[in-house]
Every structure is written in structure tokens, then in C-alpha cells.
N, C-alpha and C positions, 0 to 999 in steps of 0.2 A: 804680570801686574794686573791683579782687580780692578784696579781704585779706576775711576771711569775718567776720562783723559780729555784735558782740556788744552793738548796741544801737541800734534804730532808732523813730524815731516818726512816726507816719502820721497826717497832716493836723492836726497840734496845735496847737490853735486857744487863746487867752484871750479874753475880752471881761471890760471894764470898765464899767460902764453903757453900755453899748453901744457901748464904744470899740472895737477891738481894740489889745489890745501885739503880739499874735500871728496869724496865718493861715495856716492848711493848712500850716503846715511838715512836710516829709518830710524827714527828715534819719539819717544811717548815722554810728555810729561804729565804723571799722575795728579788727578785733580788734588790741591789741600794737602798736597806730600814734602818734601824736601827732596827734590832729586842732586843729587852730585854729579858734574862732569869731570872728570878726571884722567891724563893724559898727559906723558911727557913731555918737556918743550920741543915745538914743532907739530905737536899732532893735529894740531888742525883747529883748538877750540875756539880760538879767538875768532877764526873765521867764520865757523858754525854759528856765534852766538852773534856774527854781525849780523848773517843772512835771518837769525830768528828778531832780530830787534829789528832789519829792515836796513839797517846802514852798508849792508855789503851786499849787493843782488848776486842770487843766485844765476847759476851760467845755464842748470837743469833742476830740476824736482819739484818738489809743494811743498807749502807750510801751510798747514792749516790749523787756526784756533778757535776753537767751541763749534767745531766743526764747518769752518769758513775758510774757503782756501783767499788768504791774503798774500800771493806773491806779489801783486799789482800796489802792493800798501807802502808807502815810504812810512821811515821811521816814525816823525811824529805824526801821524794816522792808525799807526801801532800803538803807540803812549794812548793817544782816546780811546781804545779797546780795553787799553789797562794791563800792557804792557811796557813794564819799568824796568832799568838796566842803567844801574851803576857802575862807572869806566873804572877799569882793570889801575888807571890812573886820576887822580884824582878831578874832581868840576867844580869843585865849588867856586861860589862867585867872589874871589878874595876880599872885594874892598866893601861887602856888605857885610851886615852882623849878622852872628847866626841865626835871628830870630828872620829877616829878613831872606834870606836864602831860603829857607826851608817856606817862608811865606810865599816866595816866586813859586814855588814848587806846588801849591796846596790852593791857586786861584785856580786851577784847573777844574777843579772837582766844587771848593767853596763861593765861585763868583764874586758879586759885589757884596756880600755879608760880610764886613769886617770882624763883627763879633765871630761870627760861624768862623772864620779863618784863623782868629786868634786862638782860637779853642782846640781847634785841629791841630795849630801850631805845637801849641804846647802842650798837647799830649803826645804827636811823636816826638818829642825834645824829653819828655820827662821817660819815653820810653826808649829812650838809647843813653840815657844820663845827663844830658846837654842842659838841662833846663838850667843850672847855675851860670852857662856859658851865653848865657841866649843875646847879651847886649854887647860881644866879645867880637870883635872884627874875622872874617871866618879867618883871613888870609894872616892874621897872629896865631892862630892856631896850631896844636904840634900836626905832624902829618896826621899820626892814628886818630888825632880828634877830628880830621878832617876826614878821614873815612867814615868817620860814626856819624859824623854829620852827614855826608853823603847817604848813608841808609835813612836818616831822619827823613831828608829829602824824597827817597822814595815813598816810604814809608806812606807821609803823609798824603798821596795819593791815592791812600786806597786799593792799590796796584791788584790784579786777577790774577797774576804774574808777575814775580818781581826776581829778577834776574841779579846775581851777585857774585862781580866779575872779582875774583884772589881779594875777599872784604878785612881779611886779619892781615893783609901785608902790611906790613908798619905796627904793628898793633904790641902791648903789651903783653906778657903774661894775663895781666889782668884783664884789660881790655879784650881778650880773645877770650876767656873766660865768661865776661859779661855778652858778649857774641853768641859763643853757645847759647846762653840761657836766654838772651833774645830770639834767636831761632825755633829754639821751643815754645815759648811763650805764642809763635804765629801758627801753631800750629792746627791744621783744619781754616785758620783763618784767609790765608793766601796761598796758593803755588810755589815753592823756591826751587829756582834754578840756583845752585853753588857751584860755580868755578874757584876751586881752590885745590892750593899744592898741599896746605897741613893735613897730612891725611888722619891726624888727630881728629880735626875739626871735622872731616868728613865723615870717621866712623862715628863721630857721637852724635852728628845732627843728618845725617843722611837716612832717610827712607830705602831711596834705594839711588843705586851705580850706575851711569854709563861709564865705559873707558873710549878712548879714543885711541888708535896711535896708526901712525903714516895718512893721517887723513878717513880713516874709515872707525869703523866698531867693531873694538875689540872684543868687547865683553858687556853684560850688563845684568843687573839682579840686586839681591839687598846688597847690604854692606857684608857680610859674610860668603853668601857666595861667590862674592867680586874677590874677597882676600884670600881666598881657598882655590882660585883659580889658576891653575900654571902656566899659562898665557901670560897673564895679567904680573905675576909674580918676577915671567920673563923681560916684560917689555918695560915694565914702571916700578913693582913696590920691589922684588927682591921674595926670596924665601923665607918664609914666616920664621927662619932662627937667624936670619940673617941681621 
């Protein structure tokens, strides 16, 4: 990988009573790219991306971003870095409207400028589609708009890194559709972490692959050498005529 790396972790290990979820993972997030993690249930990712957001401590290795070793960083001291990470399940704040959840989200960065906030607001609202939903209680919401709303949320941070834990679960045809095309639209503009199972959604917005499986790395490169891999073929997708 060229693209100069705004996040890397060296040998990040977990252990569960002596299980491991994790082992020696060495893994690069390329600056301004979309990377994909990808792995069959159990491989380890949920754990990996706790210990990269800071919610699951690591038992051995580093993390380090923009060349900062942050093992010492609890999660939200990672968010002020500008690292964002939307749950694999949904957060929003049910009994607020949408304009106000993604407002919770966006004083971070906006302060006490209410205009400034407002502004923020509803450009990631108009950039996920939301913006007709903006006065809509989140927690009426279908699920899938609840995820979109949850990227709004990031979004509107500014994020250096914006982590996006299975974002098309629940999601329409359609709605995974307009995903795509949001994904590309960030492009050069922020870092994407993608944790997703549509390996659709991964070949069309992925730069490039990690795999995972039994807790370590399988494999990693673009999206074509990850699908031309027969590791990779054995462990998760299957033989390309399968």
C-alpha cells in the first residue's frame, strides 16, 4: 500500500482467559482510502475494531494514529483525535429528533455557534438524505433510517477516521445503493474503515482488503487480489464459480 498511513497497529493481540479473539495483528489504514475488513463470523473483528476505537483494551501490541502510539487513550479521547465508529447496532438517541441527535453529535467540533451547528447539521442530514426527516423522532424511525442516521452522526464530526461497523444491515436495496454512492462521494475526504458482510458493497467501495479469520490475517491487498486468493476463497468467499 502507497497511500501514507494514518493508522497502523503492531502485533495487537487480545486474550480471553486465555483464549485469544485476537493475534499479532499488523494492520495499515491508508490515508483518504476506504479499507474493508472482512471475515467470517468469529474472526476476530468486532474485537479488533473495539481495541482500534479504544473500547476493548488491548492484552499486547500498539495502536498507533498519525503516528501516536494511543494505547493509553480511552475511547472518548480517541473521538477528539477524530476517531468516529458507528455500532455494528444501532445508538441513536430514540426520543430526540433527528435534527437533534446528529446536533448532540456535531457540538463537538461546532461549540457554542448555534448557527455554525445548524449549518453543519444539515448538510450531513442532506448528505445521507435525512434532511426531510430532520423534525421526525429518531426512535419512529425504520431501522435502515436509523443507520443512516447514525452515519449522519458521524459524519457530522468531521471524523480523520470514520469507522463503519456492517452500515447496510437493515438497509434497502435502495438505501445500500445510496451507501455506495455516499462512500464515494468521501473520497480523499476522510479514512473508511468498512466492516461489512455485503461483499457487494465491499468490492465496489473498497480500496483495498484486510481478511481476518481465527483471530489473525488472512490476507490483504486490493479488492481483486483479496478475491483471487485461495486462502481467502477457502476460509470466507468460496470459489469464484461458486
Amino acid at each position: 500500500m502507497a497511500a501514507v498511513e494514518i493508522l497502523k497497529t503492531v502485533g495487537l493481540t487480545k486474550t480471553y482467559a486465555g483464549l485469544k479473539a485476537n493475534t499479532d495483528v499488523n494492520f495499515v489504514l491508508p490515508r483518504g482510502k476506504v479499507t474493508a475488513l472482512i471475515g467470517p463470523n468469529g474472526a476476530g473483528k468486532s474485537t479488533f475494531v473495539g481495541m482500534l476505537s479504544g473500547r476493548t483494551p488491548a492484552t499486547s501490541g500498539d495502536v498507533f494514529f498519525e503516528g501516536r502510539n494511543i494505547n493509553a487513550l480511552p475511547a472518548h479521547k480517541r473521538i477528539q483525535l477524530g476517531i468516529a465508529y458507528t455500532f455494528q447496532i444501532t445508538s441513536v438517541f430514540a426520543g430526540l429528533s433527528v435534527h437533534e441527535n446528529v446536533a448532540v453529535a456535531a457540538r463537538r467540533i461546532a461549540g457554542g455557534d448555534q448557527s455554525a451547528l445548524n449549518a453543519r447539521v444539515g448538510e450531513a442530514l442532506a448528505r445521507v438524505g435525512l434532511s426531510e426527516r430532520a423534525d421526525q423522532i429518531a426512535g419512529d424511525l425504520s431501522y435502515g433510517h436509523q443507520r443512516v442516521l447514525e452515519i449522519a452522526m458521524g459524519l457530522v464530526q468531521a471524523p480523520k477516521i470514520f469507522i463503519l461497523d456492517e452500515p447496510t444491515q437493515g438497509l434497502s436495496d435502495s438505501e445500500v445503493e445510496d451507501f455506495i454512492a455516499l462512500i464515494g462521494s468521501l473520497a480523499g475526504e476522510t479514512t473508511v474503515l468498512l466492516i461489512e458482510h455485503n461483499m457487494s458493497v465491499v468490492m465496489r467501495t473498497a480500496d483495498f482488503i484486510t481478511v481476518l479469520n481465527n483471530g489473525s490475517v488472512l490476507a490483504r491487498g486490493t479488492p481483486e487480489q483479496v478475491r483471487a486468493d485461495r486462502h481467502v476463497q477457502a476460509a470466507y468467499l468460496g470459489t469464484p464459480d461458486a
